[in-house]
C-alpha angles and dihedrals in degrees: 000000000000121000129171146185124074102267092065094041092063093047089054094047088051104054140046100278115142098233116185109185134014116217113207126190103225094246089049103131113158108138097200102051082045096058096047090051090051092051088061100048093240125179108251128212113177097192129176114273097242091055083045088057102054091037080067101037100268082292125145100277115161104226094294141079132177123218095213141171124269118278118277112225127190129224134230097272089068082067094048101055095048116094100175092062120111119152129054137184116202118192115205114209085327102182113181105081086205083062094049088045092050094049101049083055091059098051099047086054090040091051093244104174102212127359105207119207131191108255086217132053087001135113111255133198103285125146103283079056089053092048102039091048091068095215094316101107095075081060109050125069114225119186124202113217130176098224130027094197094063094037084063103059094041079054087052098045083055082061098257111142106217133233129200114202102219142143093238100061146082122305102265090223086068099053116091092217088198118145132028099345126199121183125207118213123189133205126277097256108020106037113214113343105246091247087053093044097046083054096065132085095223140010108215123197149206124235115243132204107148126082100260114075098219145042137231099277087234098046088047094051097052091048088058102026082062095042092057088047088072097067091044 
């Protein structure tokens, strides 16, 4: 996987992840991104900028790119054996990888223990997730599971009460999200699958006054993700 920019970069450089080429735009000249590479013994390609900026898709990369190992998910045992954990964000068939990015930011700010995520038709973590994601990816868990419905109940049985974020619920500033609180969120342009919403204790709503019905998925969720903070 290829990721790029320099805050990123300096994620990358920070953490665990298994990196097997460094990709330097010939001007590159920051002094502290270059000493941490050096530390680590990276190969180094130091590569004209035009041919960096099609290597990562013509995208704002700062003069640097990683050549890095697939993305480790865990698995829902990790949430079973953790008895601290408390708060969880599902995304259901999420699709824009910016929205996915967003929203792993804000739940790393909000305190969110584990985001879950479908394995299949559903956006997984990619470069523009690393970038839009601002650093915050190294801090977040993310699990990978192969059906949301059953990973609900198992979440109930834990104790979690579910909510599904929906436009047919009831308004979110009336809920007491005490407890062991899990959050539903749907695709951008088909909300929670039925399947997904029938699973879940509760569906929870936004008030709307404007013309249009529905709300950016990354601006919904951190309405909701920091309302829930304030019972945590």
């Amino acid at each position: 996987m290829l990721v790029y920019g320099k805050n990123v970069v300096n994620e990358i450089l920070d953490n665990n992840t298994k990196i097997y080429k460094v990709f330097l735009d010939n001007n590159f000249n920051d002094e502290y991104i270059l000493n941490k590479i050096n530390k680590k013994n990276l190969k180094k390609f130091h590569i004209d900028k035009n041919k960096l900026d099609r290597m990562c898709n013509n995208s704002v990369n700062q003069g640097i790119a990683l050549d890095i190992e697939e993305y480790k998910y865990l698995d829902m045992k990790t949430i079973e054996s953790d008895q601290n954990a408390n708060f969880i964000v599902i995304l259901d068939s999420l699709e824009d990888p910016h929205n996915f990015g967003a929203i792993i930011r804000t739940c790393e700010c909000a305190g969110v223990n584990y985001i879950i995520i479908p394995k299949n038709r559903s956006v997984s973590v990619n470069s523009t997730v690393y970038k839009t994601a601002s650093g915050a990816l190294s801090h977040m868990k993310i699990v990978e599971v192969v059906n949301l419905s059953n990973t609900i109940r198992k979440l109930q049985d834990l104790g979690y009460w579910v909510y599904a974020a929906e436009a047919d619920g009831k308004d979110y500033r009336k809920i007491d999200f005490g407890g062991k609180t899990c959050l539903v969120i749907g695709s951008e342009g088909h909300g929670v699958k039925m399947g997904v919403k029938s699973s879940c204790d509760e569906v929870v709503s936004l008030p709307m006054k404007g013309k249009i019905n529905s709300l950016n998925a990354s601006v919904a969720a951190g309405i909701l993700i920091y309302e829930i903070m304030k019972y945590k």
